[in-house]
C-alpha positions, 0 to 999 in steps of 0.5 A: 456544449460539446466544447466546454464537456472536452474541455472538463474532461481534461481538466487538470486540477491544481493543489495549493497549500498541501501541508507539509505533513502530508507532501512528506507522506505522499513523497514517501509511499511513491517513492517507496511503491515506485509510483510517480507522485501523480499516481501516489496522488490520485490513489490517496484521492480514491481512497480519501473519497471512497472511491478505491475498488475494494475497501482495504481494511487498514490496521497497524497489528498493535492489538497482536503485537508483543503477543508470540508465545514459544510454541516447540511445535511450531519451531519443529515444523519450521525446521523441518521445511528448512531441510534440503531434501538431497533426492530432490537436486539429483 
């Protein structure tokens, strides 16, 4: 019994038929995050199964894009923050 619960635990799983679409996506964010395709794998199967710490709240923004409006006020702050304030280098 102990022999067959070692051997599941380091059981490697094997992934046949991965459509393209989904290779080129799990290649594209390791390779964007730096991540080995293993760790790129294994966080998409945490999520795809509820699984991953904290729920992220995933969204694309759409529903606010396109929606700036000028706002002077905001420009004047931004500007202000962009000033070097020369007594602070000495």
């Amino acid at each position: 019994m102990q022999a067959a619960l070692a051997y599941n635990a380091c059981m490697q799983y094997t992934l046949r038929n991965i459509p393209k679409q989904i290779d080129a996506e799990v290649r594209r964010r390791a390779h964007e995050e730096c991540k080995s395709m293993n760790r790129a794998l294994l966080e998409a199967l945490a999520r795809g199964v509820g699984l991953q710490g904290e729920a992220q709240r995933q969204r694309d923004l759409g529903d606010i894009a396109g929606t700036w409006k000028k706002d002077p006020a905001f420009d004047q702050a931004i500007a202000e923050q962009d000033k070097v304030d020369e007594a602070l280098w000495k």
